[in-house]
C-alpha positions in Angstrom: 44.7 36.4 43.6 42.1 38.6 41.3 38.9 36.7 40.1 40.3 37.0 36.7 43.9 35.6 37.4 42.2 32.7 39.2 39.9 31.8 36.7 42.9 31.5 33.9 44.5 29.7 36.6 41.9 26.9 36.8 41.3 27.1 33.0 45.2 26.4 32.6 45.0 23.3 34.7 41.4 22.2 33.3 43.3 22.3 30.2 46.2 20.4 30.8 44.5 17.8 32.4 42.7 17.6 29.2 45.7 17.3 27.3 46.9 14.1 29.5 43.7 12.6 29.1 43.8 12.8 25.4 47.7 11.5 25.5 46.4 8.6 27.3 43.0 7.7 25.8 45.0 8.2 22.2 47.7 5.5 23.5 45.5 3.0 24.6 43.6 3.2 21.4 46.6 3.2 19.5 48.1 -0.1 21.6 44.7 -2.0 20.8 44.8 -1.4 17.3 48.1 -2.5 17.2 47.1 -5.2 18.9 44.8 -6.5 17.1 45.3 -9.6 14.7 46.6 -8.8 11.0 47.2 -5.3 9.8 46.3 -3.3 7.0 49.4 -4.8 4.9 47.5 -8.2 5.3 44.4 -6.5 4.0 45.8 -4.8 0.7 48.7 -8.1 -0.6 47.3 -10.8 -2.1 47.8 -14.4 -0.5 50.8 -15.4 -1.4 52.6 -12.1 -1.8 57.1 -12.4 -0.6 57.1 -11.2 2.6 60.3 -9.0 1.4 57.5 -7.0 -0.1 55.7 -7.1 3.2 58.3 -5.5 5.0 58.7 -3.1 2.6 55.2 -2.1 2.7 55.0 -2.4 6.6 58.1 0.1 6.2 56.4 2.7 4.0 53.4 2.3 6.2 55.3 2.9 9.6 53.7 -0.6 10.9 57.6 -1.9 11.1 58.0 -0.2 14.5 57.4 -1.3 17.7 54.1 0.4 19.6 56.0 2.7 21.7 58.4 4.1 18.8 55.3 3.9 16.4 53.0 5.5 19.0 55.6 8.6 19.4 55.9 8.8 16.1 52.3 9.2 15.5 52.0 11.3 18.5 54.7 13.9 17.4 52.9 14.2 13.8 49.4 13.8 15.0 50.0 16.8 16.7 50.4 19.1 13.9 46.9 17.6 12.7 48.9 15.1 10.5 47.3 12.0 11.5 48.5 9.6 8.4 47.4 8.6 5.0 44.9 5.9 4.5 46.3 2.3 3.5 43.2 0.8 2.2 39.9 2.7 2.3 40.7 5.7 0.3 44.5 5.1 -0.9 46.1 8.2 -1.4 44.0 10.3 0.5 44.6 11.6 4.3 43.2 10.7 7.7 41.5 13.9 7.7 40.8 14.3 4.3 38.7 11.1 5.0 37.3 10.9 8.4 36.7 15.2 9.2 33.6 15.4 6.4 32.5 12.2 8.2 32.7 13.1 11.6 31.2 16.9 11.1 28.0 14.5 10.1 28.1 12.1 12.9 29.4 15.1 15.3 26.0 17.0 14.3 23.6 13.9 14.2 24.9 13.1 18.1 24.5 16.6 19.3 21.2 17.2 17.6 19.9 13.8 18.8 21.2 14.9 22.0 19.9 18.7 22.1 16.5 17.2 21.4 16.4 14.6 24.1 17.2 17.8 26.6 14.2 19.9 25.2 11.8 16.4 25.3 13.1 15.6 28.5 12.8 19.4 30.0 9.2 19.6 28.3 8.4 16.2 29.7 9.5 17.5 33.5 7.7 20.4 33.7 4.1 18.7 32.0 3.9 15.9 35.1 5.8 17.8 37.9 6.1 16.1 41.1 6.1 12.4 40.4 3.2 10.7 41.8 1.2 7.0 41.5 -1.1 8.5 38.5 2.2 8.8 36.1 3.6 5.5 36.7 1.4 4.3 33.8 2.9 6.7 31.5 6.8 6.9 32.6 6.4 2.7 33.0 5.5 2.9 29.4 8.2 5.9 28.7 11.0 3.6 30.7 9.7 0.1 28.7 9.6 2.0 24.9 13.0 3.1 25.4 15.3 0.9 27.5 15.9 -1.2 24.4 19.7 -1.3 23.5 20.4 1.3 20.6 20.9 -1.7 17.8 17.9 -3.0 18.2 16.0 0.0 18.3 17.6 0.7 14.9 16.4 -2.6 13.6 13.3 -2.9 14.8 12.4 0.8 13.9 13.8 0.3 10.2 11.8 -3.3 9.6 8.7 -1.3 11.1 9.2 1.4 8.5 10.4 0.0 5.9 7.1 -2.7 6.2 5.1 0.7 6.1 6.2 1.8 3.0 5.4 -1.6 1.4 2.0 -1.8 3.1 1.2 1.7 2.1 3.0 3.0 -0.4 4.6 -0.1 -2.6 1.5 -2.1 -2.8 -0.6 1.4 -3.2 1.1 2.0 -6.5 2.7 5.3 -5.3 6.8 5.6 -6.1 8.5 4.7 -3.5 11.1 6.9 -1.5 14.3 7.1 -2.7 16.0 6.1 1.0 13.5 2.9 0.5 14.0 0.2 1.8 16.1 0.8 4.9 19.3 0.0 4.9 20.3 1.8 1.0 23.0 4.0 0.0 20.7 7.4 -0.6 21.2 11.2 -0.5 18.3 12.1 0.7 18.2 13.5 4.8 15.0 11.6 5.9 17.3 8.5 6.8 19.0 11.2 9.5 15.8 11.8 10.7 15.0 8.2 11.3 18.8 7.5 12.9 18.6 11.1 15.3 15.0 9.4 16.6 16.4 5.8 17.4 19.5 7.7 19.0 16.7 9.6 21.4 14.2 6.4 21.9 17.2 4.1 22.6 19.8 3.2 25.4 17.4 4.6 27.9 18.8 7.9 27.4 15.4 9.9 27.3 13.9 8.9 30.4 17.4 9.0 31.9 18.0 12.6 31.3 14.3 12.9 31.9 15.2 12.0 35.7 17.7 14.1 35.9 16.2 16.9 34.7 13.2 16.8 36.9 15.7 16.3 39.9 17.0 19.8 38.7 13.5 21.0 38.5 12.4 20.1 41.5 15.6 21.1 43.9 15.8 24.6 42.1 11.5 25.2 42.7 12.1 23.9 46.0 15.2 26.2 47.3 14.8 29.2 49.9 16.1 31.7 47.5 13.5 30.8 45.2 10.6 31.4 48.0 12.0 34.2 48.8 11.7 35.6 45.3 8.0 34.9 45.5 7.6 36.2 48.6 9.1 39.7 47.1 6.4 38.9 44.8 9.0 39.2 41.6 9.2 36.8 38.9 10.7 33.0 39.3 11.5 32.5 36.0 14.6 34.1 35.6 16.2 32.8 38.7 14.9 29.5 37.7 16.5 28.9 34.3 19.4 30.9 35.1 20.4 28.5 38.1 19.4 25.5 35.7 21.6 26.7 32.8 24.6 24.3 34.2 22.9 21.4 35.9 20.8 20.6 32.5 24.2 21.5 30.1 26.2 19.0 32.3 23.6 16.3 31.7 24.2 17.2 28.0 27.9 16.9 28.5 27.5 13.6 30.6 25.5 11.8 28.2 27.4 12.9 25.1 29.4 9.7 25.3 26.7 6.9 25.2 25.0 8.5 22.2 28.6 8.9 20.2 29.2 5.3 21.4 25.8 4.5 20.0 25.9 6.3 16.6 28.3 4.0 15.5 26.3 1.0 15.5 22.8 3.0 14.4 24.5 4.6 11.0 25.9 1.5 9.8 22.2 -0.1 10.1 20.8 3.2 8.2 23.8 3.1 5.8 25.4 6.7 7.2 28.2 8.4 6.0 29.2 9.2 9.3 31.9 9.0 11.3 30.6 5.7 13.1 30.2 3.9 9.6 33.3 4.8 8.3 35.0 3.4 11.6 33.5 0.2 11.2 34.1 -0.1 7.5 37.8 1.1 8.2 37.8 -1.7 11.1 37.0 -4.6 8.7 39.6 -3.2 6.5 42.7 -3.1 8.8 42.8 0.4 8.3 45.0 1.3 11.1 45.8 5.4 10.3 41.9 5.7 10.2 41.0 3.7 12.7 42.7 5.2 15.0 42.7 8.9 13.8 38.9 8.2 14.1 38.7 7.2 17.7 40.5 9.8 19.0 38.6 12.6 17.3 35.6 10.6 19.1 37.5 10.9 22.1 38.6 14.4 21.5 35.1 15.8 20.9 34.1 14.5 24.2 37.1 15.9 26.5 36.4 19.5 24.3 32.8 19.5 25.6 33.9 18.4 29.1 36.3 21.3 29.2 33.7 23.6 27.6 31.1 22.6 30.8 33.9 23.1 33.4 34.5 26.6 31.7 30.7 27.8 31.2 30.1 26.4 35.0 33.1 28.7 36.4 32.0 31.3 34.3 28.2 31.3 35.7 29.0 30.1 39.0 32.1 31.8 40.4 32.1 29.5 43.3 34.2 26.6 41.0 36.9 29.0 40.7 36.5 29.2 44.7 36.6 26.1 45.3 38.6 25.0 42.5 41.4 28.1 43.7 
């Protein structure tokens, strides 16, 4: 088999898998919503309201049939990209309508919190190098500042700043900025800012990515191929970062999860109109289309970039379509 037919080969089956895995995340997300105590007809009827109304709205709503027939329902139109109407956040309006602005701001707020925790964490492997007893000071502070879970991070950070602004800028006389005090409905950016640096500083996701960077680092420096490159006298660099390119994306990929499981809880303490808010505000309000719609664009954006790793790697390194063949 050519290289070419092999590599569509093992992108067909990367694929497929991927489609399985998002059938069966999507199920079990749709099961434990469906699940869950009360339902979005609860949430919108009065107390007190016939329950021949009930029915009828659980009928309109598709909530009148059982998970499996609801779930292939949903399944056979979610497919098409209709994933529902909303029943109580924004009546009237789609899933998508309502959750895709969201989620292109929570999808870009992850990623770029993510992107710079790889640059930090690649700039903070190559300044100390080997690890050795003098550093310990500085990564036991590193590993101390940022091991607190994500929440509190975001809670202690915003108290801390938004006590700043009164110490220096309230009690100064100065106007105060219009995302002041933390959390407040504003337009402005800065509060991204603030919710991109908690994402980066909490979870211990810097100095983890910081380990296994270095790791990277270390093993590529250390390799015969790259002694024999200096031997030839040539330059290292190339070789270096080209045969780094898929160990450091991977740890992007890898840890693309625990920040978009993070975001959630960090935009709803800086009042974000992200994806994560929007879930939780949905959540509270039973409602089910974009709750679930929701989760398994969270879950789709993660199997996408997992595919998109396996691809770049067999593309770079033609030893996974060997292996993989």
């Amino acid at each position: 088999m050519s290289g070419a037919a092999s590599f569509l080969a093992l992108a067909g089956r990367r694929i497929a898998a991927s489609l399985l895995l998002l059938v069966g995340a999507s199920f079990l997300i749709y099961f434990t919503i469906r699940s869950a105590p009360g339902d979005a007809v609860d949430a919108i009827t009065p107390m007190g309201t016939p329950p021949e109304i009930k029915e009828k709205l659980a009928a309109e709503f598709g909530l009148d049939q059982g998970v499996l027939g609801g779930y292939g329902v949903w399944l056979s139109r979610s497919a098409t990209g209709d994933f529902g109407e909303s029943l109580v956040f924004a009546p009237g309006q789609t899933v998508m309508e309502v959750a895709a602005p969201a989620f292109e701001k929570t999808l870009l707020l992850s990623s770029g919190a993510l992107f710079a925790t790889v640059v930090l964490s690649i700039l903070l492997a190559l300044l100390l190098g080997e690890p050795s007893a003098r550093q310990q000071g500085l990564t036991g502070a590193l590993y101390f500042i940022t091991s607190a879970p994500g929440f509190v991070s975001a809670v202690v950070f915003s108290a801390a700043v938004n006590a700043g602004v009164q110490r220096f800028v309230e009690q100064a006389g100065h106007e105060t900025p219009p995302w002041y005090p933390i959390p407040i409905y504003s337009d402005s950016i800065v509060p991204y800012f603030f919710a991109g640096f908690v994402l980066v500083m909490g979870d211990g996701l810097l100095m983890d990515t910081f380990n296994a960077v270095r790791a990277e680092i270390l093993s590529v420096r250390g390799a015969q191929f790259i002694a024999a490159v200096r031997a030839r006298g040539a330059s290292v660099t190339p070789h270096l970062w080209l045969n780094l390119a898929i160990p450091i994306f991977s740890a992007f990929v890898s840890r693309l999860p625990v920040v978009l499981g993070g975001v959630v809880i960090v935009e709803y303490v800086f009042t974000l109109d992200g994806a994560g808010y929007l879930l939780l505000e949905a959540s509270k309000q039973r409602d089910f289309p974009v709750v679930v719609g929701l989760s398994v664009l969270f879950t789709l954006a993660v199997i996408v970039v997992g595919l998109l790793s396996d691809v770049a790697r067999s593309v770079i390194d033609q030893r996974e379509v060997a292996r993989d063949g």
